[in-house]
N, CA, C, O and CB atoms as a CASP TS submission, in Angstrom:
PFRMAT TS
TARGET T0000
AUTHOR 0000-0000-0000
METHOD Language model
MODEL 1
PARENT N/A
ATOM      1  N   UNK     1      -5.868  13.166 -10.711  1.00  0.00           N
ATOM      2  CA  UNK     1      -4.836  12.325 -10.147  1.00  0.00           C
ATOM      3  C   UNK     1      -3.824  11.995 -11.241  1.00  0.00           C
ATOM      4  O   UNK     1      -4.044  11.818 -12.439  1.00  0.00           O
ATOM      5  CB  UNK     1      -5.441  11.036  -9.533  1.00  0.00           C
ATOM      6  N   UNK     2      -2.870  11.957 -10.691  1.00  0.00           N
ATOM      7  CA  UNK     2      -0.999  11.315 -11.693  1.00  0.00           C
ATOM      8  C   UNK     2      -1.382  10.074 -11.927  1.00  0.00           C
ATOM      9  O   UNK     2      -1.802   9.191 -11.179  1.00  0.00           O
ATOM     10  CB  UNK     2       0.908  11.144 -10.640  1.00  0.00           C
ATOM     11  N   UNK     3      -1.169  10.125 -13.136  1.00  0.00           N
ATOM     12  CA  UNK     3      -0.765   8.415 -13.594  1.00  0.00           C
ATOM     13  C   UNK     3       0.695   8.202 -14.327  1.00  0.00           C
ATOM     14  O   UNK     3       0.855   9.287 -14.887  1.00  0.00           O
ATOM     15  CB  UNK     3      -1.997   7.777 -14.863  1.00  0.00           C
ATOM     16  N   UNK     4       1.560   7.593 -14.552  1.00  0.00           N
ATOM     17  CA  UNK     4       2.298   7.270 -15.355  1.00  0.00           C
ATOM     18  C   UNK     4       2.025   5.908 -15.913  1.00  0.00           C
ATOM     19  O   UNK     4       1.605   4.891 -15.362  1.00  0.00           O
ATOM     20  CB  UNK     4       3.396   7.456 -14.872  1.00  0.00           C
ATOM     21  N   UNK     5       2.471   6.223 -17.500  1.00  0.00           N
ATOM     22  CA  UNK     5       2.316   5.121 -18.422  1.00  0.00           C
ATOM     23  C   UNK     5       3.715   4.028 -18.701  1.00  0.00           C
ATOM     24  O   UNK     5       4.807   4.569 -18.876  1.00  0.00           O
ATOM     25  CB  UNK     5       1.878   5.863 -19.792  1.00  0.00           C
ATOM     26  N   UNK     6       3.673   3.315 -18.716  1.00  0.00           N
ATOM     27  CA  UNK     6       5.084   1.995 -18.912  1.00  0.00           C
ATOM     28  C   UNK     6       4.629   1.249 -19.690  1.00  0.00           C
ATOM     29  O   UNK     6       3.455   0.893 -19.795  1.00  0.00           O
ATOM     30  CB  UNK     6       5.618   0.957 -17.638  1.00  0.00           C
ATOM     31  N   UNK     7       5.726   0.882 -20.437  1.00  0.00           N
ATOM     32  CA  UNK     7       5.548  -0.668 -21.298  1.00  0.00           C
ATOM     33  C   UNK     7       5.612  -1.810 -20.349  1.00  0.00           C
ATOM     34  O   UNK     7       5.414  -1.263 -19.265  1.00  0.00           O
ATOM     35  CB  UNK     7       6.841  -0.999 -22.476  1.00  0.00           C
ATOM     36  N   UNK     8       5.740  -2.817 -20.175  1.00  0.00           N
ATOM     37  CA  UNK     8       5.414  -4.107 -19.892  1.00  0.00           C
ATOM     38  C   UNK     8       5.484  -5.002 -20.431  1.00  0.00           C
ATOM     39  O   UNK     8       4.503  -5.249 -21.132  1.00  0.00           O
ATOM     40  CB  UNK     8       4.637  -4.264 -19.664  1.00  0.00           C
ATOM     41  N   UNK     9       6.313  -5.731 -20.445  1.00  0.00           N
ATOM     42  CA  UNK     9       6.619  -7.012 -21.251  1.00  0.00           C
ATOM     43  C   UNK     9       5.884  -8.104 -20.550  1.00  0.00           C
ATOM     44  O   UNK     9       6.150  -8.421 -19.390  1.00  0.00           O
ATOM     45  CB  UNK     9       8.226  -7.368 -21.345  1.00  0.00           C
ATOM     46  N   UNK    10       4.604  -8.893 -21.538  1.00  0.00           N
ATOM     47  CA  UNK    10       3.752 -10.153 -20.916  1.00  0.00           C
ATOM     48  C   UNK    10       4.790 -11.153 -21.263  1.00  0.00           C
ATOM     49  O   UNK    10       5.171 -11.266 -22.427  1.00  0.00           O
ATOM     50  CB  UNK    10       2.090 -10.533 -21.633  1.00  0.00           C
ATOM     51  N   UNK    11       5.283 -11.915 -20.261  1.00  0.00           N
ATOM     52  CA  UNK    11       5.635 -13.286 -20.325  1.00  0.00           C
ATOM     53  C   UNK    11       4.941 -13.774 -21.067  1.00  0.00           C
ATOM     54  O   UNK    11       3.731 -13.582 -21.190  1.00  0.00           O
ATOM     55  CB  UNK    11       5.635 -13.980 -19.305  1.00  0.00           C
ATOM     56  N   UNK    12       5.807 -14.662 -21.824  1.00  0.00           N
ATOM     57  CA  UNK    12       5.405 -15.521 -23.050  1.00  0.00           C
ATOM     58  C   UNK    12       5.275 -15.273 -24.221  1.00  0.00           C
ATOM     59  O   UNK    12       5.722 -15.960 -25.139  1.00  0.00           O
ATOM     60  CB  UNK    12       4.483 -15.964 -22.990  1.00  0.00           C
ATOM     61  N   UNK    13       4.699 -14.343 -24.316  1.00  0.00           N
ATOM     62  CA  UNK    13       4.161 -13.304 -25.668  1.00  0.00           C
ATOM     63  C   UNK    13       5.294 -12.626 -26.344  1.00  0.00           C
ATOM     64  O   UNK    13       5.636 -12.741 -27.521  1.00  0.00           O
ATOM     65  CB  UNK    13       3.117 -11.977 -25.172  1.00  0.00           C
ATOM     66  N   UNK    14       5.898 -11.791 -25.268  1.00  0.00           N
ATOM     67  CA  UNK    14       6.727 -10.718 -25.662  1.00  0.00           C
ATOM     68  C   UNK    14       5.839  -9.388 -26.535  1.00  0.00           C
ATOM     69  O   UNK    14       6.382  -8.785 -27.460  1.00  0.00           O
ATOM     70  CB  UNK    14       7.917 -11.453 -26.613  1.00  0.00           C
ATOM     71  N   UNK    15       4.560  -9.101 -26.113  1.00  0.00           N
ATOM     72  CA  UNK    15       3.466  -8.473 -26.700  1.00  0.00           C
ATOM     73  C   UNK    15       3.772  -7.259 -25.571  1.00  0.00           C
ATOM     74  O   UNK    15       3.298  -7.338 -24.438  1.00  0.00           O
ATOM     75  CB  UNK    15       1.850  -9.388 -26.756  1.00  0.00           C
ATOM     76  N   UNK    16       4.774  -5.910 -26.079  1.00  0.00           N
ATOM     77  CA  UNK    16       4.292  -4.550 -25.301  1.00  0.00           C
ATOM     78  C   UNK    16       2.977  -4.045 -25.216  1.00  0.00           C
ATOM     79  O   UNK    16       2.428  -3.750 -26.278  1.00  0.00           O
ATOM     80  CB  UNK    16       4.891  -3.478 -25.805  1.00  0.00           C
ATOM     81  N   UNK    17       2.363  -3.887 -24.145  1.00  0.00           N
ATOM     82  CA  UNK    17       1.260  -3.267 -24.329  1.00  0.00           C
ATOM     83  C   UNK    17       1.671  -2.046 -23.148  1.00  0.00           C
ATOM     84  O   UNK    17       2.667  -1.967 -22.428  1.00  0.00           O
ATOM     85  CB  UNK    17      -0.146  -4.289 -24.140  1.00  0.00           C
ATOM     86  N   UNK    18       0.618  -1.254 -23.256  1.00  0.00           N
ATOM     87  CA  UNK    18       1.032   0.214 -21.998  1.00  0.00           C
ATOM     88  C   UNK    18      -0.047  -0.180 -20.698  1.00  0.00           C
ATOM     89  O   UNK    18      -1.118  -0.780 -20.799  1.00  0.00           O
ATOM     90  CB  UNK    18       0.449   2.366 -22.814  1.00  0.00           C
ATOM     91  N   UNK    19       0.329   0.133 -19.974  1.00  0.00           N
ATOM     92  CA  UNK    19       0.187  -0.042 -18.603  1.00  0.00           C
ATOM     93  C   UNK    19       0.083   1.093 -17.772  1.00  0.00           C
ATOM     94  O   UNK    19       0.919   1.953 -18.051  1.00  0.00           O
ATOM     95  CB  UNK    19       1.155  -0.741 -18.171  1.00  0.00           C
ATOM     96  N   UNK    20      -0.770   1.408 -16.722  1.00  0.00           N
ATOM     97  CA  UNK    20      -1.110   2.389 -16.133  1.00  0.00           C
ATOM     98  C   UNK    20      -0.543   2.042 -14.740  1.00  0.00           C
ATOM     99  O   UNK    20      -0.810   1.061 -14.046  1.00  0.00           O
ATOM    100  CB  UNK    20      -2.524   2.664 -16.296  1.00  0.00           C
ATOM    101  N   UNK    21       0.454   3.254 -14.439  1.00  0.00           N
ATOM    102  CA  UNK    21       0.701   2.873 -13.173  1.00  0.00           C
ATOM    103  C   UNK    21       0.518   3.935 -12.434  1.00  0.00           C
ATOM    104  O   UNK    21       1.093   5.020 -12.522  1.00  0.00           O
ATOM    105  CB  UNK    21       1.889   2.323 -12.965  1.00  0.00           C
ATOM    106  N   UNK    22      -0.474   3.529 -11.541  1.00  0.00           N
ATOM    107  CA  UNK    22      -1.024   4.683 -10.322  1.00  0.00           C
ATOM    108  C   UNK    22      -0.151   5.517  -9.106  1.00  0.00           C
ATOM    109  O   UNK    22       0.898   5.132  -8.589  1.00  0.00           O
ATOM    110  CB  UNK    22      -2.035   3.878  -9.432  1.00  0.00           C
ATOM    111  N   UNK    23      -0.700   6.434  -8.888  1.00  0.00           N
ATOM    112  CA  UNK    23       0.373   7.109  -8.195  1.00  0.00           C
ATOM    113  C   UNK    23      -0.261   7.135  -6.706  1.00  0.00           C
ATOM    114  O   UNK    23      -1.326   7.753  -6.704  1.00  0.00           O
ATOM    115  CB  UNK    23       0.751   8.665  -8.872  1.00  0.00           C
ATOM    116  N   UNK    24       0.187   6.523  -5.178  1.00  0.00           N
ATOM    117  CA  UNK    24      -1.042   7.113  -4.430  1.00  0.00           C
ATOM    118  C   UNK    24      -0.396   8.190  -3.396  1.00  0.00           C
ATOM    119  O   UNK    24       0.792   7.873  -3.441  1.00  0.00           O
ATOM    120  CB  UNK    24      -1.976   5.843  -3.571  1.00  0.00           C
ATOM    121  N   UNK    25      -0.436   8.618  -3.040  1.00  0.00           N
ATOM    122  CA  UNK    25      -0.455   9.705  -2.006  1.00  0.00           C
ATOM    123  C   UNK    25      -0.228   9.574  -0.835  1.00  0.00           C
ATOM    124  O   UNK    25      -1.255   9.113  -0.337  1.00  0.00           O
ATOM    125  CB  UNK    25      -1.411  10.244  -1.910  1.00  0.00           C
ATOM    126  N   UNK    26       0.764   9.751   0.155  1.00  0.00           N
ATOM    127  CA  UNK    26       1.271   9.579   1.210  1.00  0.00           C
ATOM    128  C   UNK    26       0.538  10.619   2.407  1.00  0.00           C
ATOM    129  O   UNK    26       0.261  11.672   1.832  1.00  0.00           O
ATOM    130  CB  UNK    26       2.715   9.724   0.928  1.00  0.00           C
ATOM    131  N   UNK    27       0.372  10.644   3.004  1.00  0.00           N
ATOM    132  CA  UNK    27      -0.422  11.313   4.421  1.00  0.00           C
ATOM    133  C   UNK    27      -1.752  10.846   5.153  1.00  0.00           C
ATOM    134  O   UNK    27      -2.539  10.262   4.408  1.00  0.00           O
ATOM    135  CB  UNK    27      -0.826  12.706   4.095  1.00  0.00           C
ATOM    136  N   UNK    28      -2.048  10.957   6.140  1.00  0.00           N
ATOM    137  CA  UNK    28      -3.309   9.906   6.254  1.00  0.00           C
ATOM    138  C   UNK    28      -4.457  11.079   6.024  1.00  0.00           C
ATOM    139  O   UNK    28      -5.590  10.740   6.366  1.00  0.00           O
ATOM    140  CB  UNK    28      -3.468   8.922   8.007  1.00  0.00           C
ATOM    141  N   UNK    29      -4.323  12.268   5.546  1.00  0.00           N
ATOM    142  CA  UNK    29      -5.463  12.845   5.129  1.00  0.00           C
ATOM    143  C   UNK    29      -6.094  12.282   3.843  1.00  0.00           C
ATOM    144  O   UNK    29      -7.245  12.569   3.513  1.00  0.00           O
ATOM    145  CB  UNK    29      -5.200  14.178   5.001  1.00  0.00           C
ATOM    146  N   UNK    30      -5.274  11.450   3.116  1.00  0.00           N
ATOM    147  CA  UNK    30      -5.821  10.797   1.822  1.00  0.00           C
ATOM    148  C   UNK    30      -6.904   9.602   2.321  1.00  0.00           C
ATOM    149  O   UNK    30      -7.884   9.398   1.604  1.00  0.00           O
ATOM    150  CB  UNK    30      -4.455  10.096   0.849  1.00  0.00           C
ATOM    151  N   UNK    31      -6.796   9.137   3.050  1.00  0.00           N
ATOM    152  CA  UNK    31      -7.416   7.583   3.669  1.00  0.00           C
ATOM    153  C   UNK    31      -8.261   7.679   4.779  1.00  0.00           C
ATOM    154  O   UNK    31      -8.319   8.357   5.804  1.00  0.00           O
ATOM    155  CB  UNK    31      -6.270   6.551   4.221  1.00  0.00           C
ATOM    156  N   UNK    32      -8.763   6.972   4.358  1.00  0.00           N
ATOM    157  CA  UNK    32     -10.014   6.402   5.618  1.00  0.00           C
ATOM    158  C   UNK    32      -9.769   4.880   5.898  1.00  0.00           C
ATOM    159  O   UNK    32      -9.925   3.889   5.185  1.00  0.00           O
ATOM    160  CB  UNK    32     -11.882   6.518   4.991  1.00  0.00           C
ATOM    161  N   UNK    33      -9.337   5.039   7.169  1.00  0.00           N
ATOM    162  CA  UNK    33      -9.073   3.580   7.457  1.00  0.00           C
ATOM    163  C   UNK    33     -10.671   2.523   7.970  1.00  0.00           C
ATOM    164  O   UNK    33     -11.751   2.925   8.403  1.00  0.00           O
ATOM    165  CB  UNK    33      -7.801   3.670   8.863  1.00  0.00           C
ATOM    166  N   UNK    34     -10.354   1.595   7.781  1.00  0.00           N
ATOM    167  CA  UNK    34     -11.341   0.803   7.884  1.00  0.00           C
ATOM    168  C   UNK    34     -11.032  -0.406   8.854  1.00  0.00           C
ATOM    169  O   UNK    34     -10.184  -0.192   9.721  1.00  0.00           O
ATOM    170  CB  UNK    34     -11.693   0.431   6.579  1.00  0.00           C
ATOM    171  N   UNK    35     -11.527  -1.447   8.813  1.00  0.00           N
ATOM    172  CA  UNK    35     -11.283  -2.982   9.876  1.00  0.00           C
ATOM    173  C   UNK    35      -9.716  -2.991   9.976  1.00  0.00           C
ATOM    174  O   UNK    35      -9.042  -2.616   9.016  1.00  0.00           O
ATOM    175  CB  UNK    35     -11.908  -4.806   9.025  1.00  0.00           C
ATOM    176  N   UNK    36      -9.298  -3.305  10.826  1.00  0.00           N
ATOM    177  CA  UNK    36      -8.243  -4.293  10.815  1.00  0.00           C
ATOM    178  C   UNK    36      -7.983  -5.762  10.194  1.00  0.00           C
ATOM    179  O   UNK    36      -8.653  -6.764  10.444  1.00  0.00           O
ATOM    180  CB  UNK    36      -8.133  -4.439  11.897  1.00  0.00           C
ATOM    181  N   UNK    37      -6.941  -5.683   9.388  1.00  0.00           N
ATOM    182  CA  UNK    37      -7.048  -7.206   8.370  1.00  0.00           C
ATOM    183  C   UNK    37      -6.093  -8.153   8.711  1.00  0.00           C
ATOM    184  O   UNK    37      -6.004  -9.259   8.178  1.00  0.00           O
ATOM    185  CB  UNK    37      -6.760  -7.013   6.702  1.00  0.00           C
ATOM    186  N   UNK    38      -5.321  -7.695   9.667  1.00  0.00           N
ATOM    187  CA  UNK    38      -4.179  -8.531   9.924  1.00  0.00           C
ATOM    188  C   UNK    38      -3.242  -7.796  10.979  1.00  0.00           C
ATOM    189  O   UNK    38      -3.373  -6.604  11.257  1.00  0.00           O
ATOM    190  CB  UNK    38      -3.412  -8.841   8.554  1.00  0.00           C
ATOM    191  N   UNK    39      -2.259  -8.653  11.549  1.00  0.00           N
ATOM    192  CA  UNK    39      -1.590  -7.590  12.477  1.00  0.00           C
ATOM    193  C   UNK    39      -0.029  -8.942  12.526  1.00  0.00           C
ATOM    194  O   UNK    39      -0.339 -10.128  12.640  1.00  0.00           O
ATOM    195  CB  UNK    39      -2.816  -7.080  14.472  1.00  0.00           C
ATOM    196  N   UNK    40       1.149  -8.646  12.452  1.00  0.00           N
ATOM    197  CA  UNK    40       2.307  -9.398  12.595  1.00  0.00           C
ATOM    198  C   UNK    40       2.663  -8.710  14.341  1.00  0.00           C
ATOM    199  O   UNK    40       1.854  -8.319  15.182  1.00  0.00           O
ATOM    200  CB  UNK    40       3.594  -9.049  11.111  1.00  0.00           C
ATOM    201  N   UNK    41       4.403  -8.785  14.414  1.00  0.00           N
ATOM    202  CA  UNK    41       5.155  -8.359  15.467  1.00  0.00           C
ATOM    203  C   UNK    41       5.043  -7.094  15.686  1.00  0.00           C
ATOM    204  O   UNK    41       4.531  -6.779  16.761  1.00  0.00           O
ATOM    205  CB  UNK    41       6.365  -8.636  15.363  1.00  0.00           C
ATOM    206  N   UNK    42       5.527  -5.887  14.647  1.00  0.00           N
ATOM    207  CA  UNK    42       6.002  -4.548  14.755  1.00  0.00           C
ATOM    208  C   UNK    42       5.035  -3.878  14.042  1.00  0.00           C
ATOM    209  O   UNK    42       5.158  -2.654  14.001  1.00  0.00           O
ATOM    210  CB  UNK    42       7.394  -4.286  14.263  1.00  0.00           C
ATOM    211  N   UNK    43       3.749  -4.567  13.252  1.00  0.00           N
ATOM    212  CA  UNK    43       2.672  -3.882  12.527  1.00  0.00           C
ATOM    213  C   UNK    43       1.227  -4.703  12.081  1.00  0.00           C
ATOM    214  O   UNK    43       1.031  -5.902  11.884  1.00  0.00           O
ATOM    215  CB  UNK    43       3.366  -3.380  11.265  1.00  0.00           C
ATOM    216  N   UNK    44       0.203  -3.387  12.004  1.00  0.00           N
ATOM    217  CA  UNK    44      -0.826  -3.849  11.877  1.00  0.00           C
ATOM    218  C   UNK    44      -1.130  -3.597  10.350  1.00  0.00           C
ATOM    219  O   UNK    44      -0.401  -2.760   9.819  1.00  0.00           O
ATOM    220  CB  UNK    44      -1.674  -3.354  12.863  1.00  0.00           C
ATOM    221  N   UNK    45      -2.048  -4.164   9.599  1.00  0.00           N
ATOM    222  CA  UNK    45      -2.468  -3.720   8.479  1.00  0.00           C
ATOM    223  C   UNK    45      -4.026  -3.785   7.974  1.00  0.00           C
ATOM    224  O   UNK    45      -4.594  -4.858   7.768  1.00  0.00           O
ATOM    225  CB  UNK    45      -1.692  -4.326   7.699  1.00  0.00           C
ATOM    226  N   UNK    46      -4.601  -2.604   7.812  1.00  0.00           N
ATOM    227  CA  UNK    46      -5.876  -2.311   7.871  1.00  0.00           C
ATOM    228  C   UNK    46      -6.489  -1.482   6.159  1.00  0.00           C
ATOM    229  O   UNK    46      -6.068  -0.540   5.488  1.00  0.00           O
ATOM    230  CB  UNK    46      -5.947  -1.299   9.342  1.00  0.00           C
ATOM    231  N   UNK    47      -7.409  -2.249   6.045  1.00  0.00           N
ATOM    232  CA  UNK    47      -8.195  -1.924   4.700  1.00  0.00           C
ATOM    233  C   UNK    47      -8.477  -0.652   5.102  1.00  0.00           C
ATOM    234  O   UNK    47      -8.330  -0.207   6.240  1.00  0.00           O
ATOM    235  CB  UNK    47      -9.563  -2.831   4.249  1.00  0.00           C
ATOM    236  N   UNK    48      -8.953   0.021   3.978  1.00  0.00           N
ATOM    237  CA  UNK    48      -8.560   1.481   3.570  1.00  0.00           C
ATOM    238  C   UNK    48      -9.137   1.994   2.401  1.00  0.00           C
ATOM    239  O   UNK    48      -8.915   1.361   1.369  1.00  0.00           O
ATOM    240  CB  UNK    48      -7.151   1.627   3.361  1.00  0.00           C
ATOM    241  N   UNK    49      -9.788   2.945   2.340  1.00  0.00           N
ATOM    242  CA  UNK    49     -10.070   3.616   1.599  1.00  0.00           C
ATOM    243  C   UNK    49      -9.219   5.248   0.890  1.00  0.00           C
ATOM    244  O   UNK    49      -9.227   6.376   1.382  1.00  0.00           O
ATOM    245  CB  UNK    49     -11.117   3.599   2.163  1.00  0.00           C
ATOM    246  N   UNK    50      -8.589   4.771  -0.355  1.00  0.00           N
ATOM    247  CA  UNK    50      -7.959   6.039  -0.979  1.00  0.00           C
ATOM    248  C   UNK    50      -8.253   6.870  -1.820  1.00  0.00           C
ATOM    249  O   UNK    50      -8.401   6.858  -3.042  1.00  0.00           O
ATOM    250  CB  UNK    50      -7.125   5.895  -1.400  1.00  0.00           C
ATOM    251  N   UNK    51      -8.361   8.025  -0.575  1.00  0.00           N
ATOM    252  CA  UNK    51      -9.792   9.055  -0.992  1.00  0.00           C
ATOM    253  C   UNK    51      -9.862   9.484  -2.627  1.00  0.00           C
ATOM    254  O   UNK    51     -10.796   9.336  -3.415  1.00  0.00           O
ATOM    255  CB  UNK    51      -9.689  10.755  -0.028  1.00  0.00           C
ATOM    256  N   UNK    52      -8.489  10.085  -2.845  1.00  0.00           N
ATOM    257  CA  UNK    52      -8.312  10.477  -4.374  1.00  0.00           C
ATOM    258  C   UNK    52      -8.617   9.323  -5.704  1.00  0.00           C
ATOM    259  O   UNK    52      -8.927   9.696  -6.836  1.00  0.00           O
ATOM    260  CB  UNK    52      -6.715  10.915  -4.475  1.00  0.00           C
ATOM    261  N   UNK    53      -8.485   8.124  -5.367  1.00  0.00           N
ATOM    262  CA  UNK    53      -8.357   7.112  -6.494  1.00  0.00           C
ATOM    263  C   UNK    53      -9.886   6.673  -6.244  1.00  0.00           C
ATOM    264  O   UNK    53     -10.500   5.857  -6.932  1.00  0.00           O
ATOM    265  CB  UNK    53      -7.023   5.789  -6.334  1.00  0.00           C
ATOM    266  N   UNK    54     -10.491   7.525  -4.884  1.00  0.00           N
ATOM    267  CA  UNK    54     -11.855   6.119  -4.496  1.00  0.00           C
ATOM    268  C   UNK    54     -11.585   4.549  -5.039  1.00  0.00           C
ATOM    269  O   UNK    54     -12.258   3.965  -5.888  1.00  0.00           O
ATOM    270  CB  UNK    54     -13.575   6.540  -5.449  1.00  0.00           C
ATOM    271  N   UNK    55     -10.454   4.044  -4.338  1.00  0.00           N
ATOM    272  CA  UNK    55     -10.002   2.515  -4.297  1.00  0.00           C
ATOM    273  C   UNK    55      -9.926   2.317  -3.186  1.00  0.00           C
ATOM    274  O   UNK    55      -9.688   3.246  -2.414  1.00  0.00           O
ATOM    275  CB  UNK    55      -8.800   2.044  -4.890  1.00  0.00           C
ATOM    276  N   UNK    56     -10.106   1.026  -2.748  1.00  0.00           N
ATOM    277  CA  UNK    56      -9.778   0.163  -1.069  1.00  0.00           C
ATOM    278  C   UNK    56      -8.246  -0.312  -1.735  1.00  0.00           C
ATOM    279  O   UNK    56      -7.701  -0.441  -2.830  1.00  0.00           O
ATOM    280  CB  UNK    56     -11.221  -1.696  -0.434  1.00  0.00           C
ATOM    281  N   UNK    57      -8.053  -0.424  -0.724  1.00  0.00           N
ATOM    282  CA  UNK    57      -6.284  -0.107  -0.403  1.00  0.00           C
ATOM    283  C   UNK    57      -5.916  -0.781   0.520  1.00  0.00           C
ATOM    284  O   UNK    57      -6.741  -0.722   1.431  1.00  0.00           O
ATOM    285  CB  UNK    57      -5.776   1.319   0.044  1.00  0.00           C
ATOM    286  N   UNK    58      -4.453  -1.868   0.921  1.00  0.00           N
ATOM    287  CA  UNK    58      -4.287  -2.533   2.304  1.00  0.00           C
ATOM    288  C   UNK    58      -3.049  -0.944   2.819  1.00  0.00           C
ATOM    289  O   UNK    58      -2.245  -0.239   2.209  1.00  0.00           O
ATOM    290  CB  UNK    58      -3.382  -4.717   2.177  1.00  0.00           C
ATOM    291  N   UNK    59      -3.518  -1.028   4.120  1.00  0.00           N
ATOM    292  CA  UNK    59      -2.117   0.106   4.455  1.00  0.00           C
ATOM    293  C   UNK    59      -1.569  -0.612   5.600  1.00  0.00           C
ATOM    294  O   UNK    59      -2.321  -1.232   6.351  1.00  0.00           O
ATOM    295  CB  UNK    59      -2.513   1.967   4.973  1.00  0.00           C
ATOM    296  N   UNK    60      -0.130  -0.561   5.808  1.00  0.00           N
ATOM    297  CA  UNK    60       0.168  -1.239   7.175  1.00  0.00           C
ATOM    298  C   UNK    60       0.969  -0.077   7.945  1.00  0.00           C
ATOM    299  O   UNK    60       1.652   0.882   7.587  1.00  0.00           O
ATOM    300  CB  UNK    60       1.133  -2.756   7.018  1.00  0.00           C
ATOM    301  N   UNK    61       0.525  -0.666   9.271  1.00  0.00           N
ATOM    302  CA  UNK    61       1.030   0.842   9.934  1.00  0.00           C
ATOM    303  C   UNK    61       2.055  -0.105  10.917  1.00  0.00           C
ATOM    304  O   UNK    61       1.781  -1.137  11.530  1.00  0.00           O
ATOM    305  CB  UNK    61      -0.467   2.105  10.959  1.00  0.00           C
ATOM    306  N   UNK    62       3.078   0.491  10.846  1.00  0.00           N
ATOM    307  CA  UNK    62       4.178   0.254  11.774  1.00  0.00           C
ATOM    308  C   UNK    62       4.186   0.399  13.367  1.00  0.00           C
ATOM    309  O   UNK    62       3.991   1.579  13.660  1.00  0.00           O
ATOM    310  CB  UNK    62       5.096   1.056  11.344  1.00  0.00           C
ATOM    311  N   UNK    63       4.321  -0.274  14.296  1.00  0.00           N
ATOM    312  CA  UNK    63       4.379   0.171  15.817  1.00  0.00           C
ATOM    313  C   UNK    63       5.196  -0.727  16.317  1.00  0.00           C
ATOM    314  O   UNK    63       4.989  -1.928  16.489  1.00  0.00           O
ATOM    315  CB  UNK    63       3.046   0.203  16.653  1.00  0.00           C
ATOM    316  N   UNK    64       6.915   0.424  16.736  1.00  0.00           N
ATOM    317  CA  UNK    64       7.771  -0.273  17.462  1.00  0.00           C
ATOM    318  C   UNK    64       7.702   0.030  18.745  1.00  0.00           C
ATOM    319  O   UNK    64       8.840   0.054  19.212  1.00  0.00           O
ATOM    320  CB  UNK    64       8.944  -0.163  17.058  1.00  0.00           C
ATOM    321  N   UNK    65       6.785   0.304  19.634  1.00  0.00           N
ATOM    322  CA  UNK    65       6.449   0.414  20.998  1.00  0.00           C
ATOM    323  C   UNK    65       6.106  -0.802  21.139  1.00  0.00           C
ATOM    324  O   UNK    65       7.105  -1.244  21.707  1.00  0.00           O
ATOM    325  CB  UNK    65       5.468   1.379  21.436  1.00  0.00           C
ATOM    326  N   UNK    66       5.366  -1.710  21.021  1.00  0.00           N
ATOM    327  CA  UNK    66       4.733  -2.740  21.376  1.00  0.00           C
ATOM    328  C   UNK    66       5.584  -3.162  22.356  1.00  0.00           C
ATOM    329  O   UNK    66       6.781  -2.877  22.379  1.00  0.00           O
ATOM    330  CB  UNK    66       4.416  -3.635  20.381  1.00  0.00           C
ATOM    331  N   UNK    67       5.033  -3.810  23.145  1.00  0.00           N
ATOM    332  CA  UNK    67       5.443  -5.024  24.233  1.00  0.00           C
ATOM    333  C   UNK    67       6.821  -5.937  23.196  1.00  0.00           C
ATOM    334  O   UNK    67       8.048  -5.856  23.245  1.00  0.00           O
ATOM    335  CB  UNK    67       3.619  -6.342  24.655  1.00  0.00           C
ATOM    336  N   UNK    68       5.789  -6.847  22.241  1.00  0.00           N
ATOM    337  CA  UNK    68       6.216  -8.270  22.144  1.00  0.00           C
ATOM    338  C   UNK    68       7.652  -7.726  20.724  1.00  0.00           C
ATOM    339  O   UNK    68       8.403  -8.513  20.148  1.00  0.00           O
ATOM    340  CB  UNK    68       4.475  -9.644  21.529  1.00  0.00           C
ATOM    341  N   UNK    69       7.618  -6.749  20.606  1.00  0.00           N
ATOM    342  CA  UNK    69       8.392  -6.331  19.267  1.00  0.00           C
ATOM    343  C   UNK    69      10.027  -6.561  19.810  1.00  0.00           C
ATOM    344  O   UNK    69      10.438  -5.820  20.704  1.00  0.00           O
ATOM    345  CB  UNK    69       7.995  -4.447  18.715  1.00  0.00           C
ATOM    346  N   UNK    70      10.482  -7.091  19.519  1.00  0.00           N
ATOM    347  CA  UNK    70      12.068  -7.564  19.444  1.00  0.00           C
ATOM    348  C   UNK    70      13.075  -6.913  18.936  1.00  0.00           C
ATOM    349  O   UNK    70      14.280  -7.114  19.088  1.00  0.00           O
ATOM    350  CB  UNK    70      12.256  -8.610  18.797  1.00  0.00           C
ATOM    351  N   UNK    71      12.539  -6.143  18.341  1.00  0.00           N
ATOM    352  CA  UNK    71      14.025  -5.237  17.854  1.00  0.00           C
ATOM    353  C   UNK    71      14.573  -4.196  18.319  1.00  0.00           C
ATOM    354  O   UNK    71      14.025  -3.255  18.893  1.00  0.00           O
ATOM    355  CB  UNK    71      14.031  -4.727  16.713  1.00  0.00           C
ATOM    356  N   UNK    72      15.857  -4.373  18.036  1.00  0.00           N
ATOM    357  CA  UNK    72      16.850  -3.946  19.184  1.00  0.00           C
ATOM    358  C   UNK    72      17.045  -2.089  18.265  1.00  0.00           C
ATOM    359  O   UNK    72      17.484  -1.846  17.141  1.00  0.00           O
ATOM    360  CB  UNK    72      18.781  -5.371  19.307  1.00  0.00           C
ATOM    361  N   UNK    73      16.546  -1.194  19.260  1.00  0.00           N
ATOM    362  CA  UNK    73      16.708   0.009  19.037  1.00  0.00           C
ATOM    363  C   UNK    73      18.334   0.853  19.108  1.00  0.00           C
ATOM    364  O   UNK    73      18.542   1.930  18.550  1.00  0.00           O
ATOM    365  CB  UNK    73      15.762   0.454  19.931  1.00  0.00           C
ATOM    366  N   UNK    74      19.173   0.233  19.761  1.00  0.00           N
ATOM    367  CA  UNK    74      20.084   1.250  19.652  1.00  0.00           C
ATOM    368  C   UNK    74      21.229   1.082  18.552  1.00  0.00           C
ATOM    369  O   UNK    74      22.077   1.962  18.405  1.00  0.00           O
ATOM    370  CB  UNK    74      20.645   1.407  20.952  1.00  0.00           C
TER
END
C-alpha cells in the first residue's frame, strides 16, 4: 500500500516531525461494510472494513432518492 510522508507542524512546539499519510482506495471492492452507525437526510454512514490497510473505516454513502431528501435536482 501508498503512503506519503509530510512534515507537520505540532502547535506549540513548532517541533517538525514526519507524518504518515495514508492513502485509501476508492471502489467498494476495497471494503466490507459493516452496521450502520448513523444515517442524516441524503446519507447513511456505516463502519467498514478497509481491506488493503486491514483498518475499520467510517464510509458514508450518499442517497438522493429518498423520500424525506429536499434537494432540489434541477
Amino acid at each position: 500500500m501508498e503512503k506519503k510522508k509530510s512534515k507537520k507542524n505540532q502547535k506549540g512546539g513548532g517541533v517538525d516531525e514526519q507524518v504518515e499519510k495514508k492513502i485509501y482506495l476508492t471502489g467498494d471492492e476495497h471494503y466490507e461494510l459493516y452496521e450502520e452507525v448513523g444515517h442524516g437526510v441524503s446519507a447513511s454512514v456505516h463502519r467498514a472494513l478497509c481491506k488493503p490497510l486491514n483498518e475499520i473505516v467510517a464510509i458514508k454513502i450518499l442517497d438522493f432518492e429518498r423520500e424525506n431528501c429536499d434537494l432540489d435536482y434541477s
